[in-house]
N, C-alpha and C positions, 0 to 999 in steps of 0.2 A: 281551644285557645284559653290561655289563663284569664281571670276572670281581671277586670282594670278595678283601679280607687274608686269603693263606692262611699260616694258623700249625701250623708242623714241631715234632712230637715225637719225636724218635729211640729207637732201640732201646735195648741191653745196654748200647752203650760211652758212652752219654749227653751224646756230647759233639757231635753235630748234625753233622761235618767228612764225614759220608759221603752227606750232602743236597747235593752241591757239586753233581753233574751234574743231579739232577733240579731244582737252583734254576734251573741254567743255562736250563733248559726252558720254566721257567713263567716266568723272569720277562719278559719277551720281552711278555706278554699278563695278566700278575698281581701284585702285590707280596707276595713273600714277607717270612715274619718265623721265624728258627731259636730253638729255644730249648734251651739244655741245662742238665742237671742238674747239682746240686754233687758234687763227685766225694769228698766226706767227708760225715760223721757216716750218720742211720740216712736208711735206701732204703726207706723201705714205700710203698707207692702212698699211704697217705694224708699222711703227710709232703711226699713229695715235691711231692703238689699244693697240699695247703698252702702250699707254700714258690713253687710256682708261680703262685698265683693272681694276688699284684699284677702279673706280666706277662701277664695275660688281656687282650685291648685291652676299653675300656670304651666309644668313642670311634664304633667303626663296625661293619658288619660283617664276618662276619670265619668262615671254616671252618677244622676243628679237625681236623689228621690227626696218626693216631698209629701209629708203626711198629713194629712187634713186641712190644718191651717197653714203648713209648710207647700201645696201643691201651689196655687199661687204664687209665693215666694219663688218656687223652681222654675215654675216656669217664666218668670223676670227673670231672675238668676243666669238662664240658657239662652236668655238672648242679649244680657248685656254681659258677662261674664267676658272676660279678655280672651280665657280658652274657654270656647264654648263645650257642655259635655257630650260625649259619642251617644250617650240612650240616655233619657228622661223617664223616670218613675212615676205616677201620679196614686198616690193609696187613700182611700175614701173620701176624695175632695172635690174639684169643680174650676170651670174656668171664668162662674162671672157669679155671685151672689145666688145659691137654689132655692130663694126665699122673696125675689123680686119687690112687689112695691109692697108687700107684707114687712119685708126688711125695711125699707127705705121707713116706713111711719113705725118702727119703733126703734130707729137708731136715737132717736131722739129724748128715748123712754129710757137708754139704757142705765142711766146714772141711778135709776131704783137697785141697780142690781147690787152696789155699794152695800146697801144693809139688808139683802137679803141671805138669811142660812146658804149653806152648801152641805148636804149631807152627803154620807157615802155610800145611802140608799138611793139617792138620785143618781149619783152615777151609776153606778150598777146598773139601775133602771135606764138610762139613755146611753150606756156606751156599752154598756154587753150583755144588754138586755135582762138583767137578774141572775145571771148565769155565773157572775165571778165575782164575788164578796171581796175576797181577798185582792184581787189587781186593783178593783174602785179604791179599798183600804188605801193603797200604796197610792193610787193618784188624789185622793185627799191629801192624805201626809203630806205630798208635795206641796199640790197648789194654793194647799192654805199658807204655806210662807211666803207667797205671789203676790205683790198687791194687787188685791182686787181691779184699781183704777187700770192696771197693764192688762190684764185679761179682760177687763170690760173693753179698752180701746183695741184688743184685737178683737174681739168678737164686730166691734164698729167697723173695721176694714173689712174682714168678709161680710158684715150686711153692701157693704160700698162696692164690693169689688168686681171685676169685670176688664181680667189679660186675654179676654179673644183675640184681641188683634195682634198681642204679642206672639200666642199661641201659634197663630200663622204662620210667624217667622221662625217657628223650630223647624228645623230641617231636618233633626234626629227621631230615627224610632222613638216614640213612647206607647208607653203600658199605663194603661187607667183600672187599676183594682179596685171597683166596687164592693162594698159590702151589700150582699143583695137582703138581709135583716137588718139596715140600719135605721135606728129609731132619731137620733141628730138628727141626720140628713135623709128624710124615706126614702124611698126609690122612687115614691111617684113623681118626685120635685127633679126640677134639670138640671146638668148638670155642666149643660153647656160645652160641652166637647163637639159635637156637629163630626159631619163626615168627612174624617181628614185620612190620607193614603198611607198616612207615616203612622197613624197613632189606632193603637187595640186596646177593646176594651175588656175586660176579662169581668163578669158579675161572678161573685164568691158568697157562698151559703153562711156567713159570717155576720158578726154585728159593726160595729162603727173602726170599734179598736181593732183591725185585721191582723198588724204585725204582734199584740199582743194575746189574740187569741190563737194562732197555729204560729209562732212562729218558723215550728220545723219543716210544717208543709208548704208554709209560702217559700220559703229559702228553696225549697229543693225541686218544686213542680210549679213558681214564677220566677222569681228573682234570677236567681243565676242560671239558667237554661235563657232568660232576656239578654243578660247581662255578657255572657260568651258567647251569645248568636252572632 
């Protein structure tokens, strides 16, 4: 079967520009659709999906993938959504904070983060483990024209968050891709998915940033083999 509308929700930096290589992949075989968030006023997952929903397609069908700080958002998205999507995505992310009351006592702290550096050896170092100079390069570029206060208040929602119970009410397949080298998120922390009939989880020898380190081999041995099942 032909593959439906898959629709991208990007992580921290909300601005979709790091789905470039993985669009390149699918769309060859699928039509993609990127969405990003506004990069002012408030970031709580349910704002933000509020503000998303007239761009839910209403029209056809359509799978809903959401990447890191995007998995949350998807899965609000898949149950308030007018057309809800046929298969749910979820790529190195979680359904309720994997940082528990460690998050909770430093949501509070996070306004330090205002004047603290961002180098592009730290990312390197936390999203692809030292291994790619040049993608960290490209996500500096970006999220240094971000205001900082927007990525600190999203990072405040995933310390807050917690869609289990939304989660419940997906009634569609989903696919949970793990990064099994993520330094973010380890693997030893939860990730809060629990044993559900409809949802698989796949761990991937990968670091944080999964669509941006294969994105050949995600497209062609998860995505679209999930996506036309």
């Amino acid at each position: 079967m032909p593959a439906p509308l898959i629709v991208l929700l990007p992580g921290t930096d909300g601005t979709g520009a790091f789905f470039e290589d993985l669009v390149a992949h699918l769309t060859p075989q699928a039509e993609v659709r990127v969405i990003a968030y506004p990069q002012s006023g408030p970031q709580t997952y349910e704002h933000l999906g509020a503000l998303l929903l007239a761009q839910m397609p209403t029209d056809q069908d359509y799978v809903l993938v959401g990447e890191s700080f995007g998995g949350p958002l998807a899965v609000w998205l898949a149950v308030h959504a007018p057309r809800p999507p046929v298969r749910l995505i979820l790529d190195a992310t979680f359904a309720a904070s994997p940082f528990g009351r460690l998050g909770r006592w430093v949501r509070p702290l996070l306004w330090i983060g205002e004047h603290l550096p961002l180098w592009t050896w730290q990312i390197d170092l936390m999203l692809f483990n030292g291994r790619n100079r040049a993608w960290a390069q490209r996500i500096h570029d970006a999220v240094r024209l971000i205001p900082r206060r927007v990525l600190l208040d999203r990072v405040r929602a995933v310390l807050g968050c917690d869609v289990r119970s939304l989660l419940d009410a997906v009634a569609v397949p989903v696919l949970c891709l793990n990064a099994a080298r993520d330094r973010l998120i380890p693997p030893f922390l939860p990730r809060h998915f629990g044993h559900r009939s409809n949802l698989r989880i796949v761990n991937l020898d990968l670091p944080h940033m999964i669509f941006q380190s294969a994105p050949g081999s995600i497209t062609q041995h998860h995505l679209l083999p999930f996506v036309k099942d």
